[in-house]
N, C-alpha and C positions, 0 to 999 in steps of 0.2 A: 255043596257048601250050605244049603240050605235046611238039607237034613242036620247037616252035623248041628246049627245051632238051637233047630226045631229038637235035637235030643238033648241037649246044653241045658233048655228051658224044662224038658219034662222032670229031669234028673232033679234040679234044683223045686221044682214043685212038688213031686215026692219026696222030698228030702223035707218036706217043710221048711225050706229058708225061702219065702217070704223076700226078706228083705237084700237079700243077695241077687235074689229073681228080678227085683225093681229096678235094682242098679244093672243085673245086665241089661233088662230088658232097653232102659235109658240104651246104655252104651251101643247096642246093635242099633238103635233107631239113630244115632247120632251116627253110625259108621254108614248107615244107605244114605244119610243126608249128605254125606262126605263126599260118598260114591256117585249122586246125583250131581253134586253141586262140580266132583272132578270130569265128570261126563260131559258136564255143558260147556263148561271152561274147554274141553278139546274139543266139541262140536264149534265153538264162536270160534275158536283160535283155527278152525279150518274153515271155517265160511268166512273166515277176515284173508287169511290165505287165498281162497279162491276168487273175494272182491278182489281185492291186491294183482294177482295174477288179469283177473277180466279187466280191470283197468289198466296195466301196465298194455294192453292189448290192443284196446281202444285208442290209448294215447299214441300209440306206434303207429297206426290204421290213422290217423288223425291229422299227424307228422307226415307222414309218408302223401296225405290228401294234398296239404297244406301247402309240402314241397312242388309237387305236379303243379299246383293253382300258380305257383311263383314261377316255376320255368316255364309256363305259356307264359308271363306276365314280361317274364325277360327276355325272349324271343322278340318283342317287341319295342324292345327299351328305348333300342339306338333313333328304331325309327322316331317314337313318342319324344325321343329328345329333339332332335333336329326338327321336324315338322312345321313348330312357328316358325322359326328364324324363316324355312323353306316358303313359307306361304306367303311373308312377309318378301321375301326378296322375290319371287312370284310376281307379287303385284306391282312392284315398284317395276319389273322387268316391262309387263305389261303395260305400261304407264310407255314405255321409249318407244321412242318413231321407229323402231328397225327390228322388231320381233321376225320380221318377215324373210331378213337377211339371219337369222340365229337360231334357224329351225331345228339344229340340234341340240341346241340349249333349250327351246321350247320344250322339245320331246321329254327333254331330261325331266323337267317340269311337271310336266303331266304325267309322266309314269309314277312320280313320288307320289302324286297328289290323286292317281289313281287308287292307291295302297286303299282299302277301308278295311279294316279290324271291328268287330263284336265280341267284346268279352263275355264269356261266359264260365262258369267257376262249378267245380263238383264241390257239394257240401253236405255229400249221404251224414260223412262221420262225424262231421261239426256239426250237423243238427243232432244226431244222434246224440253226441256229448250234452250239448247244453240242455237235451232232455230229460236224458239220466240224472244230471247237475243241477236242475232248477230249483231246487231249496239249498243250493251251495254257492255262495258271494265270494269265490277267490278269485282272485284276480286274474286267473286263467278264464275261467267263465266269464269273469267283465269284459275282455280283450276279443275273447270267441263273439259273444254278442254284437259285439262293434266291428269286429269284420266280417261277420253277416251283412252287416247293416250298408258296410261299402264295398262289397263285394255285388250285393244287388245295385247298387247305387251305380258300381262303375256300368254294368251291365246296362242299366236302363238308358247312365247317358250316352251308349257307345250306340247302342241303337236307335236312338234320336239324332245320332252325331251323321249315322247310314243315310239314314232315310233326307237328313240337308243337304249331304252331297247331293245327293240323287236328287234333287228337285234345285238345285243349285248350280250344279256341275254337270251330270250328267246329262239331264234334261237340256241343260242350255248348251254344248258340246256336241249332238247326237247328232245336226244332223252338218259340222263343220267338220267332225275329227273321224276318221275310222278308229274304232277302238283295238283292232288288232294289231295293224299297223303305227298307228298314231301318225298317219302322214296328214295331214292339214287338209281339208278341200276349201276353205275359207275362212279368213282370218279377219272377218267382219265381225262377230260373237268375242274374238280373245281380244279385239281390239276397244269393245264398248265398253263404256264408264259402268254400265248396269252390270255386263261380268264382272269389273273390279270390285264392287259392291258385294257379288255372289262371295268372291274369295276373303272380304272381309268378315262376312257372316258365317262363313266356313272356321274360318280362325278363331272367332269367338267361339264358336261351339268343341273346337278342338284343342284350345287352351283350357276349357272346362275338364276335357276330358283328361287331359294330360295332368292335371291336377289330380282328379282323382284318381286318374291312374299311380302316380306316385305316392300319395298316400294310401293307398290300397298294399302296395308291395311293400314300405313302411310296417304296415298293420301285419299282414301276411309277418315277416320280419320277427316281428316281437311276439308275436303268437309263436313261434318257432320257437325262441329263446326261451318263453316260459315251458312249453313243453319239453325240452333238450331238460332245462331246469329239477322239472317234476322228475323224467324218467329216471336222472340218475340222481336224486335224492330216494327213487325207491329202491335203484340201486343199492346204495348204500343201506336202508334200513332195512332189505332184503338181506341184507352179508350178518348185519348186528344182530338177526332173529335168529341166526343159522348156528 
């Protein structure tokens, strides 16, 4: 191709036309600018392709994160519901003269209140995302930031929430209850006003958690929806390119 137009120019230069040579010459330089400018246009339109595709990817790896952090989250729902009422009526139990004749309800008691949970959350993709993201303000990336943010939050209070029992409960318990059994050896400790005080500071710290833990599954929740949202609006603009 390059010949043919390289002899196009010589023919017209010995021919003396001058001015016929200028207008081709024009013309061919307009046709590689054409050529360049249709090049690039299919290069962008394949590296918007390929974004397109690595984010459809990402978002799905994200989803999929998102959904695992929620079914730990719900594995523990029932417990995280019941638990005040449980701590509360706990104490009030311990409070009656006759704990000593209700050693099976005791036990029940104590096995609930043994339960301790630490949440912890995988966030490879979700930090990944909001890295990739960080000069983009949608409101995907607002919502991802913010369940970062109570996602370490539940974490931090759930292990705070451990370490009360454990200096509360178990500590005070160790050496009245066998913990494998839960058979009682002295019901001096579940009978003191200073344990009922352990289980109220218990309760405080575990309606904290119970809070955040619901607005954490919430958060988790709506991060869901926006991504469901995004994939299949790329759905769709995937079908209209096609």
């Amino acid at each position: 191709m390059i010949k043919f137009f390289r002899h196009i120019r010589r023919s017209l230069l010995s021919e003396g036309k001058t001015t016929k040579y200028l207008k081709y010459a024009i013309g061919e330089i307009l046709l590689v600018v054409i050529g360049i400018l249709i090049a690039l246009g299919i290069n962008n339109w394949n590296e918007n392709l390929k974004a397109q595709k690595n984010e459809k990817v990402l978002l799905q790896k994200l989803q999929e994160e998102n959904r695992l952090n929620l079914d730990d989250l719900n594995s523990d729902y029932e417990y995280r519901e019941n638990l005040d009422k449980t701590l509360e009526n706990f104490n009030i139990f311990l409070a009656s003269d006759s704990i000593e004749n209700q050693q099976s309800k005791l036990k029940n008691y104590l096995a609930d209140i043994f339960r301790s949970t630490s949440y912890t959350f995988t966030q490879t993709n979700l930090i990944n995302y909001i890295n990739l993201h960080d000069d983009n303000f949608s409101e995907l990336n607002k919502e991802l930031s913010e369940l970062k943010i109570m996602e370490y939050d539940l974490q931090t209070i759930s292990e705070k929430g451990i370490d009360i029992k454990i200096n509360n409960f178990f500590e005070a318990l160790k050496d009245d209850v066998d913990f494998n059994t839960l058979n009682i050896e002295s019901f001096e400790t579940l009978k003191s006003l200073g344990f009922r005080n352990n289980i109220v500071i218990i309760q405080s710290i575990e309606s904290e958690i119970s809070y955040q833990f619901n607005n954490t599954i919430n958060q988790i929740k709506k991060v869901d929806s926006l991504i469901s949202s995004r994939l299949n609006k790329d759905e769709i603009d995937s079908l209209q390119t096609k």
